[in-house]
N, C-alpha and C positions, 0 to 999 in steps of 0.2 A: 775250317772255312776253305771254299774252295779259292785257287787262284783265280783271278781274271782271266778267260779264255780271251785269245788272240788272231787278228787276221794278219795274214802275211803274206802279201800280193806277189805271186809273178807276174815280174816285171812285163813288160812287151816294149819291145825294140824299135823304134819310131826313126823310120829312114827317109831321106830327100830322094826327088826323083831319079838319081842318078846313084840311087840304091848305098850311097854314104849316109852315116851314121846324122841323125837328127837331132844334134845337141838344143837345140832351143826346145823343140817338143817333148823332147826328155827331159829337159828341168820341169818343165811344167806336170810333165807326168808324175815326177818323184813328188811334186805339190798335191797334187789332186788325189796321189794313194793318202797320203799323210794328211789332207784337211776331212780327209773321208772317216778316218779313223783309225788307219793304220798301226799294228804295234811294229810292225820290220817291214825289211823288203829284202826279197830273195830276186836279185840280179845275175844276170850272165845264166840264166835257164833254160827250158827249152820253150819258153813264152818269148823269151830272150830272142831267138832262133842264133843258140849259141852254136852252134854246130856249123851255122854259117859265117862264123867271123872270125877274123884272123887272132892269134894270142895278144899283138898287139891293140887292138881294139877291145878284146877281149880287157885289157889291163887299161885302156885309158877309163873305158866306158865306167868302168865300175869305180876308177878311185871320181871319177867327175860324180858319181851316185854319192859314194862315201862325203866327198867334201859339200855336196849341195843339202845333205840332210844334218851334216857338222853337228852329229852326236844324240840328233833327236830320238830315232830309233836303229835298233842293230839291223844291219847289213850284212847277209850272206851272202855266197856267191858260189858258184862251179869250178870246181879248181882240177880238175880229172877230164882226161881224153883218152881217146883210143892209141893208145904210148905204153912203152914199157915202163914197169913201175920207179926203176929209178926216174925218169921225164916226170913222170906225175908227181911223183915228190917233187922234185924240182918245180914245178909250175905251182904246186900248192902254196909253197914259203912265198912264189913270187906275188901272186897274186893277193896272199892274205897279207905281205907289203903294204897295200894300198891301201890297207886301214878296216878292214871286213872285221867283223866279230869270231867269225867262222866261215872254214872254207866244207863247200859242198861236196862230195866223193858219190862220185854215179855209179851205182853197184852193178850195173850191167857189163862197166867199161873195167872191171878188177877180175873178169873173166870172160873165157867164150862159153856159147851157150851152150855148147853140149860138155865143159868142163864140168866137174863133179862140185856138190854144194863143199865138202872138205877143202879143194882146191881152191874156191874162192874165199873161204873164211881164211886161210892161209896165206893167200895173195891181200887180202885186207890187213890182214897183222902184220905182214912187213910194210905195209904203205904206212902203216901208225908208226912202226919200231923209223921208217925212216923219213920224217915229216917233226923230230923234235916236239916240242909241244906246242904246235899248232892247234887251234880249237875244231875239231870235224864235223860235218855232218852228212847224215846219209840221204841220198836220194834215187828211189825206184824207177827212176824214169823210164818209161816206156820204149826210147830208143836207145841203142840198135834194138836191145829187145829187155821186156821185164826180167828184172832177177829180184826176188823179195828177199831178204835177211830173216833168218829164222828168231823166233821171238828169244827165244836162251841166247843163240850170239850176242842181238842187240841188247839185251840185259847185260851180258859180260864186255861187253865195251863200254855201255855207259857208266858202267862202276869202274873204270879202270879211270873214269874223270877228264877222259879226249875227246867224249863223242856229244854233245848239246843239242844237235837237233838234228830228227829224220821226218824227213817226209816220204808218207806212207801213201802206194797207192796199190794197193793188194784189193782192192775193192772186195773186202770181205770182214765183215764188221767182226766176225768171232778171231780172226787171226790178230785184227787191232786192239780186240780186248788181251789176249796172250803177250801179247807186245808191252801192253799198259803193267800187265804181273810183272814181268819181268821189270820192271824198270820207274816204277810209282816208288821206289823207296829215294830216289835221286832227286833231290831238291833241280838242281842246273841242267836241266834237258828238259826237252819238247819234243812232243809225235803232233805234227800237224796232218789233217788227212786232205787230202785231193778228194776228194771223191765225196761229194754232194747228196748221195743218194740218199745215204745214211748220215749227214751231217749231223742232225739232233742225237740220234744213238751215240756217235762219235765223242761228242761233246760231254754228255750225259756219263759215259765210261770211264773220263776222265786224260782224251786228249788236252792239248798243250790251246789247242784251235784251229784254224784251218788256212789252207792254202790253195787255191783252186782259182781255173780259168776266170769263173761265173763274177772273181772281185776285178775283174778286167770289163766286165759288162757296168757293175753297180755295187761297189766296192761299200759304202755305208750301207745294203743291204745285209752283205757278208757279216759287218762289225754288228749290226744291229743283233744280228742271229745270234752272232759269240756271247753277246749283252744281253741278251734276254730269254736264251735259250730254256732254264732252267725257273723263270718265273712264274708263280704256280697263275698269278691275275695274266699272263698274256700268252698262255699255251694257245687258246685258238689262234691267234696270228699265228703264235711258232708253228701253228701244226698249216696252216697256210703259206708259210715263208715254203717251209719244208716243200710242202705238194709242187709250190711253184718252180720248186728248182730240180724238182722230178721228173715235170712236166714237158721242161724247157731244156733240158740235158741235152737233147739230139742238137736243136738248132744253136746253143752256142757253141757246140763243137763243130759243128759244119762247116770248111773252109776257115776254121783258126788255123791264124790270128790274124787274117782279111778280116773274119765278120766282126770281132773286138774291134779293131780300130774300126770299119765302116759307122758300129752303131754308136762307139767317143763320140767320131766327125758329126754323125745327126746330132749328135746333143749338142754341139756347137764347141767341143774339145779340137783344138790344133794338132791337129793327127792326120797323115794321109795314110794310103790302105797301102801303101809300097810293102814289097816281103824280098827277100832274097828267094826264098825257100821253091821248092818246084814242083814241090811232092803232097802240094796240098788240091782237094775237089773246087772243082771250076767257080768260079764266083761270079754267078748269072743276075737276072730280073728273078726266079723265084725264092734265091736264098737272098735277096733284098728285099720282097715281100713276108717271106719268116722271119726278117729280124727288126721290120716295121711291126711285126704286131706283136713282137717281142715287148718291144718299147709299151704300143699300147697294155698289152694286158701287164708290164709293170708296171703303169701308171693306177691301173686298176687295183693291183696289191699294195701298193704306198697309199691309198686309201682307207685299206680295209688297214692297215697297220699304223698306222695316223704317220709316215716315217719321212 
């Protein structure tokens, strides 16, 4: 029997106008993942816009997630920056201190890009050998720049019994299934995918579940997918969840994580659209008409899926 597939929201980081951290909208956010359906929350990511926050915020923001969900579901986090590896050891023990299940290891940041794939499996094995037994997990994130983990390494870590969970965003459904060989014989790890395209194939192959912007838009949509992905009586909804997040791929990426929190705010969620970030496209009148009929043509698919 297969396990229950799982959603696992990145987080998104709810700031006051004067660009400090928004602890009242943030509780309520940790609320609204978890009455949604959530099985975890992956905090301090780059939904997070962890890259703009100091280690000390970094460390309050996440045990205040830790203590406000007080055991309901596991809590990951990003415990890895651009630092030499003894620092990233170091900030790892600190930060999984604060009670996280598992700390996050950004595989971009355990190498430079034009460093050789050897040198980064190398630079990953001593960040293990010097991290104690910490629980880890990997994540591909797209910044500074992708680095994917070859599916035999990630096999050979996750038997080694440190690594529990990666998030995969190789946007390429045959290297995900390669990943799944290697590493389907381990009961305690999860491959969640980012990457929506191929969500149902994903599922279907026998990832863990999913993590992705789109449960920052409609988070019981996500859970509903994980849930129903493989029922033979509601394949046409699944095969219309699917289309719809195929369809809609461009405009929730557009100006994230502005357009996330603009389209929470329409739904009458306590979110402002504040970002530290500088490096994101303009956020006009036409990307607030793309995420108006975002909304409607989701209303339109919660129809056709009774959800």
């Amino acid at each position: 029997m297969n396990k229950p597939k799982k959603f696992i929201p990145v987080m998104l980081m709810p700031f006051q106008e004067n660009l400090a951290i928004d602890y009242v909208a943030l509780e309520k956010l940790i609320d609204f993942y978890l009455d949604a359906g959530a099985a975890g929350l992956f905090a301090n990511c780059l939904s997070s816009e962890m890259f703009q926050l100091s280690k000390s915020e970094m460390l309050e923001s996440v045990k205040f997630i830790v203590e406000h969900v007080d055991g309901r579901v596991p809590v990951v986090a990003t415990g890895t920056f651009e630092e030499p590896i003894d620092e990233q050891a170091a900030f790892i023990k600190e930060i999984y201190a604060t009670g996280i299940d598992s700390v996050i290891v950004i595989t971009s940041l355990l190498a430079q890009e034009n460093d050789s794939n050897e040198q980064f499996e190398k630079n990953v094995l001593e960040l293990i050998q010097k991290t104690d037994n910490v629980p880890l997990g990997f994540y591909e994130c797209p910044v500074p720049y992708k680095r994917l983990i070859e599916p035999t390494f990630l096999g050979k870590l996750v038997k080694s019994g440190r690594v529990k969970y990666h998030k995969d965003t190789s946007l390429d459904i045959d290297h995900i299934e390669r990943k799944l060989i290697y590493t389907n014989s381990t009961f305690d790890f999860g491959l969640f995918d980012a990457y929506m395209v191929h969500a149902v194939n994903s599922l279907k192959l026998g990832s863990a579940g999913l993590s992705c912007i789109q449960g920052n838009y409609f988070p019981e949509l996500i859970v509903w997918l994980c849930e129903n992905y493989d029922d033979v009586a509601q394949q046409t909804k699944v095969e219309a969840v699917q289309q719809f997040l195929i369809d809609q791929m461009d405009v929730m990426h557009y100006a994230y994580p502005i357009s996330a929190k603009y389209y929470l705010k329409e739904q009458g969620f306590p979110i402002e659209q504040h970002t530290r970030r500088t490096d994101i496209e303009a956020f006009d009148n036409k990307v607030e008409e793309a995420l108006d009929k975002l909304k409607m043509d989701y209303q339109v698919l919660r129809t056709i899926i009774g959800n």
